[in-house]
C-alpha positions in Angstrom: -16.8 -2.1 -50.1 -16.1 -1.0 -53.5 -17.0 -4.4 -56.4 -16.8 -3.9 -59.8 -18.1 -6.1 -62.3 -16.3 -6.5 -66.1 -19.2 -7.4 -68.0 -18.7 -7.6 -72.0 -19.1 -10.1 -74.8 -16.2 -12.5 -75.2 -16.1 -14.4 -78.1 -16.3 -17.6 -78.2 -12.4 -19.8 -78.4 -11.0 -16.8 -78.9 -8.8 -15.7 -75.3 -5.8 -13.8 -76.1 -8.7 -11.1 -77.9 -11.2 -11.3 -75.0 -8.0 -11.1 -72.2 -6.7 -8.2 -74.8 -10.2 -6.6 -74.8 -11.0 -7.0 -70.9 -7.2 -5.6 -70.1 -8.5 -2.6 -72.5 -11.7 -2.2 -71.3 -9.8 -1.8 -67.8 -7.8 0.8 -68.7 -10.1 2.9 -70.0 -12.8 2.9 -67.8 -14.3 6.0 -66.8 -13.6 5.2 -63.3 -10.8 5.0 -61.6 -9.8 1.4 -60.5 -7.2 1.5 -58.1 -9.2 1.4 -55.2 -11.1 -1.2 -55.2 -12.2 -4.1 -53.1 -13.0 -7.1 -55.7 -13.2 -7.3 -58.9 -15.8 -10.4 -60.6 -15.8 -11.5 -64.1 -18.2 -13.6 -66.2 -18.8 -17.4 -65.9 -16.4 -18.3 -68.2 -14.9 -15.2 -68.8 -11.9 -15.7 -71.5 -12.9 -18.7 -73.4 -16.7 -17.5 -74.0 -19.7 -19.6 -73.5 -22.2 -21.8 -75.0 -19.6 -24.5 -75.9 -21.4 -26.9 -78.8 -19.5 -30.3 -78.1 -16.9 -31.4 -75.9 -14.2 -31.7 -78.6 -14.7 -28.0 -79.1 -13.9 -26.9 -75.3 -11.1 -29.4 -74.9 -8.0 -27.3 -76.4 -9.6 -24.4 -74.0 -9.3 -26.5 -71.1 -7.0 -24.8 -68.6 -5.2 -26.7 -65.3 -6.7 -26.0 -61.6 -6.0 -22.5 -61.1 -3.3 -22.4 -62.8 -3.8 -21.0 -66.9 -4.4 -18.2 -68.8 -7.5 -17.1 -66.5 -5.9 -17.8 -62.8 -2.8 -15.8 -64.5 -4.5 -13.3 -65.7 -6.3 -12.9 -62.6 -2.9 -12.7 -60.2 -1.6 -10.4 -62.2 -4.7 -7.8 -62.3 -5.1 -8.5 -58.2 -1.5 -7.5 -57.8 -1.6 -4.2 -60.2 -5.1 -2.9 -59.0 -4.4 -4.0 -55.3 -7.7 -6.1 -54.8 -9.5 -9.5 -55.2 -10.1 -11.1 -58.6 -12.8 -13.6 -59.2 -12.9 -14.9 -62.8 -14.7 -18.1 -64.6 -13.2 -20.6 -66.2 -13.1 -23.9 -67.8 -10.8 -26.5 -65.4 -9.5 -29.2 -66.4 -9.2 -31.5 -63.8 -7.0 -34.4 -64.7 -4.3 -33.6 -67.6 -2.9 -37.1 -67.7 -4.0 -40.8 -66.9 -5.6 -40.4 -63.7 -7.0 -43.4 -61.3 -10.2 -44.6 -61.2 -12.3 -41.7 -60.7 -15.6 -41.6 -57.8 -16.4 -39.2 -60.3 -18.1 -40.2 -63.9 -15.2 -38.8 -66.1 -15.6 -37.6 -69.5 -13.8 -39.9 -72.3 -11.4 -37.5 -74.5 -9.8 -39.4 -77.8 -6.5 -37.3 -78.4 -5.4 -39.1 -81.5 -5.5 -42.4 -83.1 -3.1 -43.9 -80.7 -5.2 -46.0 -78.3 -2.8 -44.7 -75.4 -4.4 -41.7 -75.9 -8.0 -42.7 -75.1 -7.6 -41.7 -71.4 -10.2 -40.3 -68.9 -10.6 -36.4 -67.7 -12.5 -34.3 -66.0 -13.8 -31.0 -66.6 -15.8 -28.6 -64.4 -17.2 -25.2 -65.3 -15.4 -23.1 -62.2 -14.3 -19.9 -60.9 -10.5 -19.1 -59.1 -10.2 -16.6 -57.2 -7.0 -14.6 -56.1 -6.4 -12.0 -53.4 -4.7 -8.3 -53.8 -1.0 -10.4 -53.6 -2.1 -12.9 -56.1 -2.7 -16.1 -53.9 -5.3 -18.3 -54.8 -8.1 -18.0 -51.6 -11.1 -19.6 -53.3 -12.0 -22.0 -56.2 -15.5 -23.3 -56.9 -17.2 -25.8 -59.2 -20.8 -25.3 -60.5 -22.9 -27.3 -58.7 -26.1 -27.4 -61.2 -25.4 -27.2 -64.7 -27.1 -25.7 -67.5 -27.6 -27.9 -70.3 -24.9 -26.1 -72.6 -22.6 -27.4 -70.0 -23.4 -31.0 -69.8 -21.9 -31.5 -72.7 -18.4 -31.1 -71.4 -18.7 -30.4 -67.7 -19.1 -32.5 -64.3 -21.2 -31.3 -61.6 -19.3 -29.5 -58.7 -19.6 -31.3 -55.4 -22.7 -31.5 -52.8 -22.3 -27.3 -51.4 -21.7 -24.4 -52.6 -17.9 -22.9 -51.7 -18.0 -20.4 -48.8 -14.8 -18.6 -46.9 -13.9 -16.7 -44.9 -11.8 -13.5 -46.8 -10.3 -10.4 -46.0 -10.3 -7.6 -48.6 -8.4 -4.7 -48.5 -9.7 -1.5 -48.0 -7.5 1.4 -49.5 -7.5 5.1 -48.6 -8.6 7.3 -50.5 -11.7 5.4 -51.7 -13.6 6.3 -55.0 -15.5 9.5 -55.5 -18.5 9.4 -53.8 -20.1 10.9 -56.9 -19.9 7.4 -57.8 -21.6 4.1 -57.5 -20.3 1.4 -54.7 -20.8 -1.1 -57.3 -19.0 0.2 -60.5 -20.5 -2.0 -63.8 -17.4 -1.9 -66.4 -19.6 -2.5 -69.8 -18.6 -3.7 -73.1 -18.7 0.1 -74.3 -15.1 0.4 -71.7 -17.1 3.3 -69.5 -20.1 3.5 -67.3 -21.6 6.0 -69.0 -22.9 4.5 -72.0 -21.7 5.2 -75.5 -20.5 3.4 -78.7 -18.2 0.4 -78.5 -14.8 0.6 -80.1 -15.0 -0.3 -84.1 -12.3 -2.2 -83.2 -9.7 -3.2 -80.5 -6.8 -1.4 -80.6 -3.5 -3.5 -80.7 -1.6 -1.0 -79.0 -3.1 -0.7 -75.0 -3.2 2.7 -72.8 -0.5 2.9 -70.4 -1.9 0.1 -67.0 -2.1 2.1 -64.4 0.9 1.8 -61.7 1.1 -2.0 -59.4 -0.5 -1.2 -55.9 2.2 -1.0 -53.0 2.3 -4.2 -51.0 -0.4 -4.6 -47.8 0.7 -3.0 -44.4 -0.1 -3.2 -40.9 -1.4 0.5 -41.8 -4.2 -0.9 -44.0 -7.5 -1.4 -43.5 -9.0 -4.4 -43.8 -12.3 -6.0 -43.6 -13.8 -9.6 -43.6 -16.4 -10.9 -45.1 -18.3 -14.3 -44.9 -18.0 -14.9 -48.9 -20.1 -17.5 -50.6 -19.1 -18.1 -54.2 -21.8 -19.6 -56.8 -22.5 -20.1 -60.8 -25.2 -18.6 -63.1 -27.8 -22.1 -62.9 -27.2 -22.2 -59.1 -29.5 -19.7 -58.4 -32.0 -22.0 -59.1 -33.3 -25.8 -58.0 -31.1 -29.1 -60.2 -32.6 -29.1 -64.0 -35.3 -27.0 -62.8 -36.7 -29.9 -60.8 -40.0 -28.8 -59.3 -39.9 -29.2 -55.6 -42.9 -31.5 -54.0 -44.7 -29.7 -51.7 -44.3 -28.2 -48.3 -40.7 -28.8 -49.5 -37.7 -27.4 -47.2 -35.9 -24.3 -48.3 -32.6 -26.3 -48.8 -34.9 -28.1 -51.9 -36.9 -25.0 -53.0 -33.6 -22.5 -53.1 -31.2 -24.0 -52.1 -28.2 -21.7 -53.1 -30.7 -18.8 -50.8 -31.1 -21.5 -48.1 -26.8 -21.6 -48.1 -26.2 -18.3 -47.8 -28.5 -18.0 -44.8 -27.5 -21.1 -42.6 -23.6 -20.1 -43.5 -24.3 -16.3 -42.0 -22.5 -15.1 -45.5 -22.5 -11.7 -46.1 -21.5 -11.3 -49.6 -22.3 -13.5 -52.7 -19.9 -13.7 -55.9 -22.2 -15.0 -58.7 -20.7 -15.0 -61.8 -22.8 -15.7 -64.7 -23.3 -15.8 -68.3 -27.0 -15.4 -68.5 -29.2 -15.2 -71.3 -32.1 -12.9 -71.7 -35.2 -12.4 -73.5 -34.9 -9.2 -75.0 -34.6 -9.0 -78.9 -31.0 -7.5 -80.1 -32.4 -4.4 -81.4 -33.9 -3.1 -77.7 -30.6 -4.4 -76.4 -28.4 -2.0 -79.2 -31.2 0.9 -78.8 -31.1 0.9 -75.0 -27.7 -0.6 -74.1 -28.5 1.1 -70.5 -31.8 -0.4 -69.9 -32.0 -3.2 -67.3 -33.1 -7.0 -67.7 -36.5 -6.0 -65.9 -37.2 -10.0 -66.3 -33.7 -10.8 -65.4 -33.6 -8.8 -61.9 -36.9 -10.6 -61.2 -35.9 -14.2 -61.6 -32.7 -13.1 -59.8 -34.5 -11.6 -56.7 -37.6 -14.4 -56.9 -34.8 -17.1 -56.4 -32.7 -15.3 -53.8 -36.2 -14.0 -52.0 -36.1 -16.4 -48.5 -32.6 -13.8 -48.0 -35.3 -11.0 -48.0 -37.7 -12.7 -46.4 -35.4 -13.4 -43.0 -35.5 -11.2 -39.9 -32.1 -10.2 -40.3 -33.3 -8.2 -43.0 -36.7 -6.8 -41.8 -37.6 -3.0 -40.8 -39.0 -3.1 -37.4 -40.9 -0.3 -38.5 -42.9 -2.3 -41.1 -43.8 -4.9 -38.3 -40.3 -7.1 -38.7 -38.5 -8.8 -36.1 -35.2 -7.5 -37.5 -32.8 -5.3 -35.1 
């Protein structure tokens, strides 16, 4: 499979810029994009994260699959022939809605008490397939405390499907990587970011032709998760001799669903001080990648995965 991941730094409330800055950083990436598989975006890609309040998120709240960021999505699925996976923030009732199961979130939308109605919000990602239908949608399932000030909690699992993703001939150079990282610097080999974004964008690249019987296709067991659901709700310490469903659970999914491919889209934070991230833009998260594998480690640890060399039970 070819995945690419469009990692840069929206800015906060402000979505026509970030959409106009992703659609650029598209364009101009050093690799060419017109073969890929699936394409992921950040949690919360367009509207930015960290939200301060409720009131602040609310004129950001976008319809079920169905605003700026689903739109967005469709249309870059359809032009670059793949899947699209985006974040986003849903809002899940737009009008007077019946009494909920759910704890809703109370939104005053003016002085008029017929306003004073109940909504509610999750903290999700759509995604859409190379023709632009909507094949998956998920709602974060443990929230990070920046979220509870607007969000709900998905529901009890994580969201897993069964997907098919096109696989186009010819496929990408093999000088290059299967997983291609689109950075904020627009290439993926480094450099200095644009001064500023251009208003005027580079030509897009030509709409894929439609799917034939002639293409290939492959499916993949695709479990879809959000940044805090790597690890345990509120960081609750599991008791001892706890099962894997309580210790990592979004690991403990993946294995008893047989997935074989995880979309995690995150807006995680890191430890590193600004001026080692501007001096080595390159550098990895060494602290990052070692939560990150510490929390998905029972996947490692099963016998699928083992070299019967080293002593494993694996094939």
């Amino acid at each position: 499979m070819r995945i690419a991941t469009l990692q840069f730094a929206p800015q906060l409330g402000r979505v026509d810029e970030n959409i106009a800055r992703a659609d650029s950083l598209l364009v101009s990436s050093a690799t060419p994009l017109n073969h890929l598989d699936l394409l992921v975006l950040p949690e919360l890609a367009f509207t930015g994260y960290n939200h301060p309040s409720l009131s602040s998120i609310i004129p950001l709240l976008e319809p079920t699959s169905s605003g700026p960021s689903t739109r967005w999505a469709v249309h870059t699925a359809r032009r670059l022939g793949c899947l699209v996976s985006v974040g986003y923030p849903e809002l899940f009732s737009p009008s007077p809605p019946p009494v909920h199961t759910l704890r809703p979130t109370m939104i005053n939308l003016g002085p008029d008490r017929a306003n004073y109605y109940k909504v509610t919000a999750y903290n999700s990602t759509v995604t859409v397939d190379n023709e632009g239908r909507v094949v998956a949608h998920y709602r974060k399932r443990f929230l990070w405390y920046a979220d509870e000030v607007w969000a709900q909690e998905g529901g009890e699992g994580f969201e897993t499907a069964e997907l098919e993703y096109p696989l186009r001939d010819p496929p990408l150079s093999t000088a290059t990587m299967d997983t291609t990282i689109i950075s904020k610097h627009g290439s993926t080999n480094g450099g200095e970011p644009d001064p500023q974004l251009s208003s005027t964008l580079p030509p897009a690249p030509p709409q894929q032709p439609p799917r034939t019987t002639d293409d290939k296709m492959t499916k993949h067991t695709t479990t879809f998760a959000i940044c805090m659901d790597l690890n345990t709700h509120h960081f609750s310490p599991p008791p001892p001799s706890a099962p894997l469903e309580t210790t990592h659970p979004l690991a403990s999914h993946i294995l008893s669903s047989s997935t074989t491919l995880l979309v995690l889209s995150t807006a995680w934070l890191t430890n590193l001080p600004a001026f080692a991230l501007r001096s080595q833009p390159e550098e990895p998260d060494w602290d990052t990648l070692a939560c990150w594998i510490e929390r998905l480690s029972p996947l490692l640890d099963s016998p699928e995965n083992m070299d019967p060399e080293e002593g494993g039970e694996g094939e």
